[in-house]
Phi, psi and omega in degrees: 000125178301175159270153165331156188275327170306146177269176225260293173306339224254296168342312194289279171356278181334277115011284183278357118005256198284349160092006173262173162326117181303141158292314144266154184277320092035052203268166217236174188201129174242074204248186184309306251245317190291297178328302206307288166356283166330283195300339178292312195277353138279026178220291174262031172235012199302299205323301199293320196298326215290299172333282194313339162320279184311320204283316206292358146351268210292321203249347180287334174298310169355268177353303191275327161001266177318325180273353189279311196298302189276028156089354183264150172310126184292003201273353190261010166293320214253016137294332158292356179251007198239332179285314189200032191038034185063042175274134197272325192261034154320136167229060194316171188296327173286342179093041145292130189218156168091173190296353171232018137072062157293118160296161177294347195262327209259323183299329186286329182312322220234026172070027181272133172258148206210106180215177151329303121348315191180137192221098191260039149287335170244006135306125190273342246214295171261017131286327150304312175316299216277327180281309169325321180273345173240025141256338157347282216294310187293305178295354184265346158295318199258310164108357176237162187275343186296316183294334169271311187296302176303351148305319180296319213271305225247287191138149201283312183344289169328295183308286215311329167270351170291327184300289195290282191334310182280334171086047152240152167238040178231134189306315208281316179289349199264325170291355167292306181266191186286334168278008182225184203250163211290347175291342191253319176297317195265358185292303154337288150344286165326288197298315172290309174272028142287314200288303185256342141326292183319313195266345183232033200326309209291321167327307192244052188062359175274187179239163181225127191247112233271174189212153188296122181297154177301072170250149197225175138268173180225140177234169165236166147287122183247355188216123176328132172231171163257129190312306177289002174282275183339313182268347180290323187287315186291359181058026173218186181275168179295302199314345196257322175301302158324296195291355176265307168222090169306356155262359161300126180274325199250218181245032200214139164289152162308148181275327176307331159295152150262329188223092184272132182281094172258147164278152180215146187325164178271139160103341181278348177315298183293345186280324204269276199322355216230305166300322160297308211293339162284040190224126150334123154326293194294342199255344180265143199230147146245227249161113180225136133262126224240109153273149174285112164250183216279160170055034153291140153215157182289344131349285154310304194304297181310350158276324187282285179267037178017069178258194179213126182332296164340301206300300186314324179258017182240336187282326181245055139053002151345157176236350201221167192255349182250178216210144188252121179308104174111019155307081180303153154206153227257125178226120169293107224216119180256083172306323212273324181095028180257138182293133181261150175263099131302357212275356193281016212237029199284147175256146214092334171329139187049019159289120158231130182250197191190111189283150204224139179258111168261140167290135149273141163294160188266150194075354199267156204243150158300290183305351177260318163321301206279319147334286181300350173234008180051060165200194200249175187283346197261333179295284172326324181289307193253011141298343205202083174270155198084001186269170188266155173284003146257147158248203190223163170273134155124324227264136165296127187229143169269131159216123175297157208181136176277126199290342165319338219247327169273000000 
């Protein structure tokens, strides 16, 4: 299937004409390097380009929101789709995480928090925010949107000596040339023709299949609760939660707030509130995280906070009863000396995994790998056939990983 037959320039021209709306905000260049693009996400990239379609549904009004409140083109949306198809929990090889793929240094720079607890980096809302300002920023350096985005791919460092070697500020030259790297040549590219498919599908044979917008109620937490208390009350599922806030890493609001913004289905708020205030103090569980020190057992533990083996290996998804020293685990704690309602605690509930491309580290081993990821060497064997029982630093492993973990 061809592309529309008008050219890109020739569509604007047309449009400031007639005094409407450009179709992009954006401007677009319909050159070889845009096409190649093209013809890829319609033929061997369709299955996948067809997902992002569908996911960026639920999250671009949101999205363009936020970019309409700073003053930015809303056309800077469809960076998420080509960084993680609008995934909250995408994950590069590098630990770039969330629909806008923040390294940790740069998502904390731009005021996202990333603890033990919560990684608002796989916030869709508060992750757009943190990338609008830190394309803001790029364009303000650079003055072109070409130059910002490949920046965004590269790092402004880069581009800014790409610049200066070539003595150009035009993206097309700095792709000519030598300096920057093919991933950064093709991001630009990439990124327009996702940009003009994404505003035009049906034009190029996809379908658009429509999906409920990210609409939420919002409540606050004044205490770590557990997220399956929280959906039992709201009368919806744990999975509707997680999915309402994908940045809780764990099965629990943070203990560190006092007063914490949880999502909740829309329309489920007074239901939630009516249903908590009727759960018995005693009837309430709180919440310690406990590192393993050495000669620990779950035993020990489970005592120590007046617990139960089970409960400590069934809340963290243990396979084994023994436990590796500098480990965290989540210890469910009965202050009152009461029997606490387990029963919303069903185990396993809400595992959702996810394969992951792992970097090995220098000195690390497949059994310290497969330790450090809770799952086995025999497991690890058979994500990655052909491999040997050594690895090496540098070398790429495939592992399924539970997305609480990443």
């Amino acid at each position: 299937m061809k592309p529309p037959s008008e050219d890109l320039a020739q569509l604007e021209e047309v449009y400031e004409d007639t005094g409407d709306v450009k179709p992009y905000n954006i401007p677009m260049v319909l050159n070889d390097s845009v096409e190649n693009h093209l013809e890829y996400f319609k033929t061997r990239g369709r299955e996948a380009f067809q997902r992002w379609l569908d996911r960026s549904e639920r999250y671009i009004p949101v999205m363009k929101d936020i970019f309409r409140e700073k003053n930015l083109p809303e056309d800077l949306v469809y960076v998420a789709m080509i960084e993680s198809g609008f995934n909250p929990y995408a994950v590069s090889w590098a630990k770039a995480v969330g629909p806008w793929q923040f390294m940790p240094a740069t998502g904390k720079m731009y005021g996202l928090k990333i603890d033990w607890w919560i990684d608002e980096r796989k916030d869709p809302i508060k992750s757009t925010k943190a990338a609008a300002e830190h394309l803001k920023d790029l364009h303000n350096l650079f003055g072109s949107w070409p130059l910002a985005l490949a920046s965004y791919n590269a790092g402004a460092g880069k581009v800014q000596r790409a610049v200066l070697r070539t003595r150009s500020d035009d993206f097309w030259d700095l792709k000519a040339s030598r300096y920057i790297r093919k991933e950064t040549k093709n991001y630009v590219p990439k990124y327009m023709a996702a940009t003009i498919i994404a505003k035009n599908p049906e034009a190029y044979g996809f379908t658009i299949n429509r999906h409920d917008p990210f609409l939420f109620d919002e409540i606050v937490i004044e205490e770590s609760t557990d997220l399956r208390l929280i959906a039992r009350c709201a009368n919806c599922t744990y999975e509707e939660i997680k999915e309402l806030n994908p940045e809780i890493r764990r099965w629990i609001t943070p203990p560190h707030f006092e007063r914490y913004i949880l999502r909740l289905p829309a329309g489920k708020k007074e239901t939630f509130r009516q249903n908590y205030a009727a759960i018995p103090i005693e009837q309430k569980i709180t919440w310690e995280r406990h590192e393993v020190n050495r000669g620990e057992t779950l035993a020990g533990l489970a005592k120590q906070y007046n617990t139960t083996v089970e409960a400590i290996r069934d809340i963290n998804r243990l396979k084994r009863n023994s436990v590796t020293p500098g480990k965290h685990l989540l210890i469910p704690k009965d202050i009152n000396a009461k029997s606490p309602d387990w029963d919303y605690l069903t185990p396993g509930q809400g595992l959702r995994q996810q394969q992951i491309l792992y970097r090995v580290r220098r000195g690390e081993t497949l059994t310290r790998i497969a330790q450090k990821h809770d799952v086995t060497v025999a497991d690890i064997k058979g994500w990655n056939k052909g491999i040997g029982s050594r690895v090496r630093a540098g070398q790429k492993i495939k592992l399924v990983v539970d997305i609480d973990q990443i």
